[in-house]
C-alpha positions as CSV (number, residue, x, y, z in Angstrom):
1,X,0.0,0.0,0.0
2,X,1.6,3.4,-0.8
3,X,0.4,5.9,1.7
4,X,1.0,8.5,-0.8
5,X,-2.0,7.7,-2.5
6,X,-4.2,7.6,0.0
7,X,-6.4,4.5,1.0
8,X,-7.6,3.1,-2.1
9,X,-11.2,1.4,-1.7
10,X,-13.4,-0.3,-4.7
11,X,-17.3,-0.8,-3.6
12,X,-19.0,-3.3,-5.1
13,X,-23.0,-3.0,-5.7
14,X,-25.3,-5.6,-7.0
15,X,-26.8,-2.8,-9.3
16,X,-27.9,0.6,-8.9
17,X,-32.2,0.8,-7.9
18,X,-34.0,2.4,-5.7
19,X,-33.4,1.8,-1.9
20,X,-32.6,2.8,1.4
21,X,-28.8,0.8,1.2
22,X,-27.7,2.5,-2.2
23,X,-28.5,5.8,-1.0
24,X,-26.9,5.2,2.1
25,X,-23.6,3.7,0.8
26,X,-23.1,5.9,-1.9
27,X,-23.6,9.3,0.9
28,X,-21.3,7.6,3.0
29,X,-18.6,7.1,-0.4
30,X,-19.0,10.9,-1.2
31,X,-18.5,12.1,2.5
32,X,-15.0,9.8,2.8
33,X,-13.5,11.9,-0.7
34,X,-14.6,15.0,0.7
35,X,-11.9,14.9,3.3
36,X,-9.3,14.4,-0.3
37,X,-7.6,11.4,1.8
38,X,-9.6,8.1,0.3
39,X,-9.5,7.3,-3.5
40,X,-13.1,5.2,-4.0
41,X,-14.5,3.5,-7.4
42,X,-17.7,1.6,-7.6
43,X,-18.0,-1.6,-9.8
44,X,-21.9,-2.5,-10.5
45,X,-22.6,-6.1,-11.3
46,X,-25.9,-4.9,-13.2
47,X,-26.2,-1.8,-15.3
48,X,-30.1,-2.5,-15.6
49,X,-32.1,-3.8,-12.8
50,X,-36.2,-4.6,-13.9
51,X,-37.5,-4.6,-10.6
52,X,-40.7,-3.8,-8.8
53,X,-42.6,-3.3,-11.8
54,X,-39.9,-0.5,-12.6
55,X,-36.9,-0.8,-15.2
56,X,-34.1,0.8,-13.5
57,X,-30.9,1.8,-15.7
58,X,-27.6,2.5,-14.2
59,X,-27.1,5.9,-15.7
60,X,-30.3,7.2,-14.5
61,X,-30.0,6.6,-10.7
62,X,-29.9,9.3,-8.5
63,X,-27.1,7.6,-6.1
64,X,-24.8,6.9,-9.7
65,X,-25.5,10.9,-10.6
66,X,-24.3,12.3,-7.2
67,X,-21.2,9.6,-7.2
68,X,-20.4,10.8,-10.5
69,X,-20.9,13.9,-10.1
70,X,-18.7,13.9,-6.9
71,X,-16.0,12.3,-8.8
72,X,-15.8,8.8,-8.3
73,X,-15.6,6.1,-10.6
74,X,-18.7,4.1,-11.5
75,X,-18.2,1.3,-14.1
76,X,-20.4,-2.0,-14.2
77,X,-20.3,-5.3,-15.7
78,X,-23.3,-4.7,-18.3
79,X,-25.6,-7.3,-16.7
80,X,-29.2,-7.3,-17.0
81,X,-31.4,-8.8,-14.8
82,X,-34.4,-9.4,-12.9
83,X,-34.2,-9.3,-9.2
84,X,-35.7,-11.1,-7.0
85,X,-35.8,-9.4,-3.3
86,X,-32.1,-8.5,-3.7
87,X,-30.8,-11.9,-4.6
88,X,-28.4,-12.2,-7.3
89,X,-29.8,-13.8,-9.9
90,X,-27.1,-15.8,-11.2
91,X,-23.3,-16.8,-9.7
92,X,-21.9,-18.1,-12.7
93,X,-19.4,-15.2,-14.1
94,X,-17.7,-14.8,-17.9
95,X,-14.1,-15.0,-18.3
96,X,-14.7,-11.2,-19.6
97,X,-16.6,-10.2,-16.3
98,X,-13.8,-12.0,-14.1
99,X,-11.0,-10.2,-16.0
100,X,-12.8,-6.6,-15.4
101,X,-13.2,-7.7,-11.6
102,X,-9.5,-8.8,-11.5
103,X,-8.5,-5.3,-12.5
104,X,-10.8,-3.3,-10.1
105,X,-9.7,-5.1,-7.5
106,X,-6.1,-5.1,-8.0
107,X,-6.2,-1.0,-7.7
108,X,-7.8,-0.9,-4.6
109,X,-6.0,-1.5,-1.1
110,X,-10.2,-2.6,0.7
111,X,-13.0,-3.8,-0.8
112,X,-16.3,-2.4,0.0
113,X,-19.5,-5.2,-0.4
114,X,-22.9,-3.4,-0.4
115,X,-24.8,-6.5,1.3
116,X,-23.7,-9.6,1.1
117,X,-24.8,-10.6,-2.6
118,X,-21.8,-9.2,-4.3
119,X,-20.2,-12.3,-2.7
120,X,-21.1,-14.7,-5.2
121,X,-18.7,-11.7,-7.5
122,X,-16.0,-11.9,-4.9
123,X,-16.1,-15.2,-3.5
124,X,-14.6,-16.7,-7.3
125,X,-11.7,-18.3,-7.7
126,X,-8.2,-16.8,-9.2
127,X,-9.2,-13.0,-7.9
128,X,-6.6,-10.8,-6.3
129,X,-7.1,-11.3,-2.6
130,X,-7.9,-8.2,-0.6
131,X,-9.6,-7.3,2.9
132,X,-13.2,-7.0,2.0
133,X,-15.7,-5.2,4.7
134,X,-19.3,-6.4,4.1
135,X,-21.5,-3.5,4.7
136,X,-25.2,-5.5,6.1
137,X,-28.2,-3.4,5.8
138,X,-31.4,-5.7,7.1
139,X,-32.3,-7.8,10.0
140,X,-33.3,-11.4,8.0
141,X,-30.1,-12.9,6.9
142,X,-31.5,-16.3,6.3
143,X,-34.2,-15.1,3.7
144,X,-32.0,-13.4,1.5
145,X,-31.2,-16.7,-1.4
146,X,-27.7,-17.9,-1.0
147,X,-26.1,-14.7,0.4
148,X,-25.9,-15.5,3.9
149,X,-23.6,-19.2,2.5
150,X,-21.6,-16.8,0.3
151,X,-21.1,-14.7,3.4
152,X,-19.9,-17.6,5.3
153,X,-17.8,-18.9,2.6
154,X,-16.0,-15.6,2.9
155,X,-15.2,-15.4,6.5
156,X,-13.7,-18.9,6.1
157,X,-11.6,-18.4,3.7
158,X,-10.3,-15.5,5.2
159,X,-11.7,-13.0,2.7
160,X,-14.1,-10.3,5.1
161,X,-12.2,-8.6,7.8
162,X,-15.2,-6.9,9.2
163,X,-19.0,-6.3,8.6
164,X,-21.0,-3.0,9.4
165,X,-24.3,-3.3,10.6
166,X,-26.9,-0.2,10.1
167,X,-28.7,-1.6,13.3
168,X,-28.2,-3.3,16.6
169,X,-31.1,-5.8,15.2
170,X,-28.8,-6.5,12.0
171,X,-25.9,-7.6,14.2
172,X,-28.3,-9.8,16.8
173,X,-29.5,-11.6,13.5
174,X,-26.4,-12.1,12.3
175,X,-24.7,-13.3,15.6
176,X,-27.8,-15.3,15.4
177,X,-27.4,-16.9,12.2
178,X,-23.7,-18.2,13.0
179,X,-21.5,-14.8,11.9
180,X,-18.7,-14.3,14.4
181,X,-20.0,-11.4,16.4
182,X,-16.3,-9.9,16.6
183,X,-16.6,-8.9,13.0
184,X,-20.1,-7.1,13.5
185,X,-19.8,-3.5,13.5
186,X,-22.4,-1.5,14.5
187,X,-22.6,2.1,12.8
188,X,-26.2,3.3,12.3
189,X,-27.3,5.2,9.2
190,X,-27.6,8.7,9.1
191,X,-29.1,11.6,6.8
192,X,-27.6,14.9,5.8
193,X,-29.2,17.7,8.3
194,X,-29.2,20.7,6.2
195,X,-31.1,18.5,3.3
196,X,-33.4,16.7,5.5
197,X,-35.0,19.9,7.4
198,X,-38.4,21.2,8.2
199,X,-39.4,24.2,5.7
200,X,-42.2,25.9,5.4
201,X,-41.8,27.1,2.1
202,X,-40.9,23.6,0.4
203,X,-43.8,22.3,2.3
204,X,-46.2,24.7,1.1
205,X,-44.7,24.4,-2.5
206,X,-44.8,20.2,-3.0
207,X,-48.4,20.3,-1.6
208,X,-48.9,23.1,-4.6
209,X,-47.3,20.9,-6.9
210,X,-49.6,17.5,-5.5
211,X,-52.8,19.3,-5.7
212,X,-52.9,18.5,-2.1
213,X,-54.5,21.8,0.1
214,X,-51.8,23.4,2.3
215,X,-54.1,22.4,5.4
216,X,-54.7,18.7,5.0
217,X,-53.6,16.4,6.8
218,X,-51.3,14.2,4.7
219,X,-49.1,10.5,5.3
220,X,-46.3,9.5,3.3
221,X,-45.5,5.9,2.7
222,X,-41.7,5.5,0.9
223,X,-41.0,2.2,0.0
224,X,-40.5,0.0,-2.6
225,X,-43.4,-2.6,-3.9
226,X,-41.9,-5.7,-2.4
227,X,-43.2,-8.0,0.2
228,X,-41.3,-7.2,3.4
229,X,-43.0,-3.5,3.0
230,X,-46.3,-5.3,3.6
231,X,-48.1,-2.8,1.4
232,X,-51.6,-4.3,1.7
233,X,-51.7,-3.2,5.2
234,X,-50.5,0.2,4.5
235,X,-53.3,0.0,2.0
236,X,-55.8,-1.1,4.4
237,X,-54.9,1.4,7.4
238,X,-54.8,4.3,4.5
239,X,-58.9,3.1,3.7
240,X,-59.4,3.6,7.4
241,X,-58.3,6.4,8.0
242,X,-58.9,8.3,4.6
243,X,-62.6,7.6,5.9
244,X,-62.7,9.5,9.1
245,X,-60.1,11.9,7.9
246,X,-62.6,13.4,5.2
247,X,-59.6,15.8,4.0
248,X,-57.0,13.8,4.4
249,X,-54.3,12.4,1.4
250,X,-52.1,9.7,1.3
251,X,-48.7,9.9,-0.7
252,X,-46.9,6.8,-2.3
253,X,-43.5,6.7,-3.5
254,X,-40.9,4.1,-4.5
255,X,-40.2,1.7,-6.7
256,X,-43.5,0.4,-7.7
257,X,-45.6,2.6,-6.6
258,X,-47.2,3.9,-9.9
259,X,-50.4,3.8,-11.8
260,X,-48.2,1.4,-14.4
261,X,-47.9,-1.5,-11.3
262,X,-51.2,-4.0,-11.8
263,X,-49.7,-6.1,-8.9
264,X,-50.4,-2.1,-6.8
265,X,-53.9,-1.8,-8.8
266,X,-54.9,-4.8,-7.4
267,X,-53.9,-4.6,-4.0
268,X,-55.8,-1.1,-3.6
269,X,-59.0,-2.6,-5.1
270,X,-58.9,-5.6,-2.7
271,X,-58.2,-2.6,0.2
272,X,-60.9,-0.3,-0.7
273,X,-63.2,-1.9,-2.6
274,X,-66.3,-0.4,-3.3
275,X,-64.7,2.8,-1.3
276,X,-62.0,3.0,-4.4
277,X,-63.7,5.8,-6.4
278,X,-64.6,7.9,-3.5
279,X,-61.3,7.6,-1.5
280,X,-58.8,7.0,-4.9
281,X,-58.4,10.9,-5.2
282,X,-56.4,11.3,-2.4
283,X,-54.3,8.6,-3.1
284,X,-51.2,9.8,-5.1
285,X,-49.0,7.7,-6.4
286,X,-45.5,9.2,-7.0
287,X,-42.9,6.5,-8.0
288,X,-39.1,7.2,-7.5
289,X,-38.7,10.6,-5.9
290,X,-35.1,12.3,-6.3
291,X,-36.5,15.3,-3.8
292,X,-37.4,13.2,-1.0
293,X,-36.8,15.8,1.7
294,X,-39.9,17.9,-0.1
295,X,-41.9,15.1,0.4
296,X,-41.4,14.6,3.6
297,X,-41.2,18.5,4.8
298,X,-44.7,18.5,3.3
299,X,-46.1,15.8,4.8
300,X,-47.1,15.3,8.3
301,X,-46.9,11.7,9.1
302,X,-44.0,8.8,7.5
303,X,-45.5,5.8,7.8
304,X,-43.7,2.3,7.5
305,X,-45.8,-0.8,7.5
306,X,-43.0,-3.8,7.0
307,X,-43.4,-7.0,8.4
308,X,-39.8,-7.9,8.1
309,X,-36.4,-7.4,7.0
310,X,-35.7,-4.1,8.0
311,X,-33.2,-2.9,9.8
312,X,-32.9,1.2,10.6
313,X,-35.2,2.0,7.8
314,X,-34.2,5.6,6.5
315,X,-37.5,7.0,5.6
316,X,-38.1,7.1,9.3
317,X,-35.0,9.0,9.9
318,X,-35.3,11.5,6.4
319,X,-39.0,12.1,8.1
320,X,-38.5,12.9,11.1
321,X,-35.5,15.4,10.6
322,X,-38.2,17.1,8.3
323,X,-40.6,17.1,10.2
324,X,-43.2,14.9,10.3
325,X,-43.9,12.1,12.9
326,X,-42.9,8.5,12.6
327,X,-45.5,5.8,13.2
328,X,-44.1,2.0,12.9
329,X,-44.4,-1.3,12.9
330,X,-41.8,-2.5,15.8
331,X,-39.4,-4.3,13.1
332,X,-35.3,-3.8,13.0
333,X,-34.6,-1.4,15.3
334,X,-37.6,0.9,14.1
335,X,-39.2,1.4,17.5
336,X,-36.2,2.2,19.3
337,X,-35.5,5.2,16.7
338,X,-39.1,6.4,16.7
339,X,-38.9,6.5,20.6
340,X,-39.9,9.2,21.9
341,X,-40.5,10.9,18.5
342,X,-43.3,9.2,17.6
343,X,-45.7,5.6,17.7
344,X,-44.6,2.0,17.7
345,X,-48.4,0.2,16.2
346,X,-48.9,-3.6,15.9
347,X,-49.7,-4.8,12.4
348,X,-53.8,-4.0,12.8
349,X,-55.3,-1.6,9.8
350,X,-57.3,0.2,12.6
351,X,-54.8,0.7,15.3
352,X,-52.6,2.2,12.2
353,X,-55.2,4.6,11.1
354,X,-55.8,5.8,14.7
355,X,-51.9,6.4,15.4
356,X,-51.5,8.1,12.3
357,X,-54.9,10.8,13.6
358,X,-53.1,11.0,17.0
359,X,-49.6,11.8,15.3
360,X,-51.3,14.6,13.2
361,X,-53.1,15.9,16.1
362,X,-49.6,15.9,18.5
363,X,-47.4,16.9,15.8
364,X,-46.3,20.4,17.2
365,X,-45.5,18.1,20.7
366,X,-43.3,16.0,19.3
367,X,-41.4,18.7,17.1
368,X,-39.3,19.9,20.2
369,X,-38.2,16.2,20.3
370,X,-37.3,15.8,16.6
371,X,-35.0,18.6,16.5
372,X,-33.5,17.7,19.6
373,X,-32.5,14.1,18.2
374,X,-31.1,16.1,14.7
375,X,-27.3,15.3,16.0
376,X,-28.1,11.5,16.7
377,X,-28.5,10.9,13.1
378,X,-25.8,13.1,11.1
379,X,-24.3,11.5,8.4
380,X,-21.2,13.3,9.5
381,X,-21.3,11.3,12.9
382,X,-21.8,8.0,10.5
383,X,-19.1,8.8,7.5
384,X,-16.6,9.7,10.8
385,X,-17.4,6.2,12.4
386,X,-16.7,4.4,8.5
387,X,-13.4,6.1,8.2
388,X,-12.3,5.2,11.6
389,X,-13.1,1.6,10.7
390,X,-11.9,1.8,7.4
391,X,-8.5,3.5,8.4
392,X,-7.9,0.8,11.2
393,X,-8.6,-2.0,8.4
394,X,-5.6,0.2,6.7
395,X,-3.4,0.3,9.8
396,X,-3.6,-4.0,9.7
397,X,-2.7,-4.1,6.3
398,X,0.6,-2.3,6.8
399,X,1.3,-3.9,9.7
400,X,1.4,-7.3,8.0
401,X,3.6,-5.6,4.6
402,X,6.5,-7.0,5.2
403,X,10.0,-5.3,3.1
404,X,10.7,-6.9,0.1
405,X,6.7,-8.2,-0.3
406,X,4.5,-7.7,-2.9
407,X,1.1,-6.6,-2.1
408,X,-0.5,-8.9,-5.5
């Protein structure tokens, strides 16, 4: 390693699509260059993703703009594929693809692993052998396909130095589920403060822009259309409470969540039924959102329904440090990030709609709470704790460079 050039560290993503652990990872990238003492590239297994009912090309992420943008290197091995839940979709690699690994790799002193899939990538024979860190980003290891093996096969052979875990749930599951809990990390996610921020006039002007009036009372639901987000019960807790809130709207946004998603179309017809054409209008369906902290400074509730796999989901934190309350399912380590700041529900339609009326009505209470918490979740406090980490990794690597020793 020549400490001339800095620390050198290659990330490798399963593909660029919407979600909470790209947007993460790639903040926490773009904060470690800012400090000009870390080189970082990004190598994408996919460079088109269909997904959620959404076709999701490389170049027109939001996380692959800002990282370009901010100057690092984003290439990607040209797949295409379907995912299914985040599970790669095939392990078997080209001589080409292999080659183009070999070279990434060999220019980097760390490698970076956004979840454990990539593994099936790294974990293949005859590749330049350098510390990997596994960053792990949910709380079910063993539903995740053949990740959690591949993860295992790693730590064998010697491969992952360490793993950081979003949430204190994410390293109990994985403890759980046989990783050594010495490698777990624990550095939770965090948002950047002067983005994520109540204001009035942004609020006033994405309501404009919704056709939603500046008084209503209005929930935001940010998620992808998969499974774990357990959308039908969003679906049915937004009937319920679009009833007895006569002027209240519901917003949608994600992967997914568009008028062009049947699988959607169907779930809200099985939710409202013959309530759809009365309480459909104040339903809006938004898709991918690149100015998130808009909709959330407008709104006055986030909302996260998930049964599972979660970890320290970030539309609870982006909401609250704009503003509006948090009412969640206890899943991950949701409830102990809502505490205090807002309502923990069980997974009962009614019980949600009523939080969701008491949230709106206590909003200005909790306010005093949610700015008070802003410094818990900076994403300076969280790109300080990965550079510690990573430079520490660094410190073991030059410890065992020996004179005379190639680093290949």
């Amino acid at each position: 390693m020549d400490a001339r050039l800095g620390l050198r560290v290659l990330s490798v993503y399963e593909g660029f699509f919407s979600g909470g652990a790209r947007i993460v990872h790639s903040d926490v990238l773009l904060g470690l260059v800012e400090g000009g003492q870390q080189w970082h590239r990004v190598l994408s297994l996919h460079g088109e993703v269909h997904r959620e009912a959404t076709t999701q090309r490389m170049e027109d992420d939001a996380c692959y703009r800002a990282l370009t943008t901010g100057g690092i290197d984003v290439t990607s091995l040209g797949r295409t594929a379907g995912l299914v839940d985040g599970t790669v979709a095939a392990s078997v690699f080209s001589g080409p693809e292999l080659a183009d690994t070999a070279r990434a790799m060999a220019g980097a002193d760390v490698i970076l692993s956004l979840k454990e899939q990539p593994l099936a990538l790294l974990n293949q024979a005859g590749l330049p052998r350098r510390p990997v860190v596994v960053c792990l980003h949910r709380s079910d290891p063993e539903n995740q396909g053949p990740a959690l093996d591949e993860l295992k096969t790693a730590i064998a052979d010697g491969k992952v130095v360490a793993c950081v875990c979003c949430a204190e749930s994410t390293r109990d599951a994985y403890e759980a589920a046989g990783i050594p809990g010495e490698l777990l990390h624990v550095i939770p996610n965090g948002v950047d403060l002067l983005r994520f921020r109540p204001d009035a006039a942004v609020r006033l002007a994405f309501r404009e822009s919704a056709g939603i009036p500046a008084t209503a009372p209005v929930v935001v639901f940010a998620a992808r259309y998969a499974g774990m987000k357990n959308v039908p019960l969003f679906l049915r807790a937004a009937r319920a409470w679009l009833a007895r809130e006569g002027g209240g709207h519901v917003v949608m946004c994600g992967a997914g969540m568009t008028e062009d998603n049947p699988a959607l179309w169907a779930d809200m017809e099985i939710a409202f039924g013959a309530d759809r054409a009365a309480l459909g209008d104040r339903v809006h369906l938004l898709g991918v959102r690149h100015d998130m902290e808009a909709v959330y400074a407008g709104s006055d509730v986030v909302a996260l329904t998930s049964v599972s796999g979660e970890a320290a989901p970030l539309c609870l934190i982006e909401g609250m440090m704009c503003g509006a309350v948090p009412v969640t399912t206890d899943v991950g380590d949701s409830a102990s990030i809502v505490e205090g700041h807002g309502l923990v529900t069980p997974f009962d339609p009614d019980a949600i709609a009523f939080a969701w009326s008491a949230a709106v009505a206590e909003r200005d209470a909790f306010a005093p709470a949610l700015l008070a918490s802003r410094e818990k979740f900076s994403r300076t406090r969280m790109i300080a704790a990965y550079a510690d980490l990573l430079a520490r990794i660094a410190g073991d690597v030059r410890d065992e460079l020996r004179p005379g020793v190639s680093e290949q």
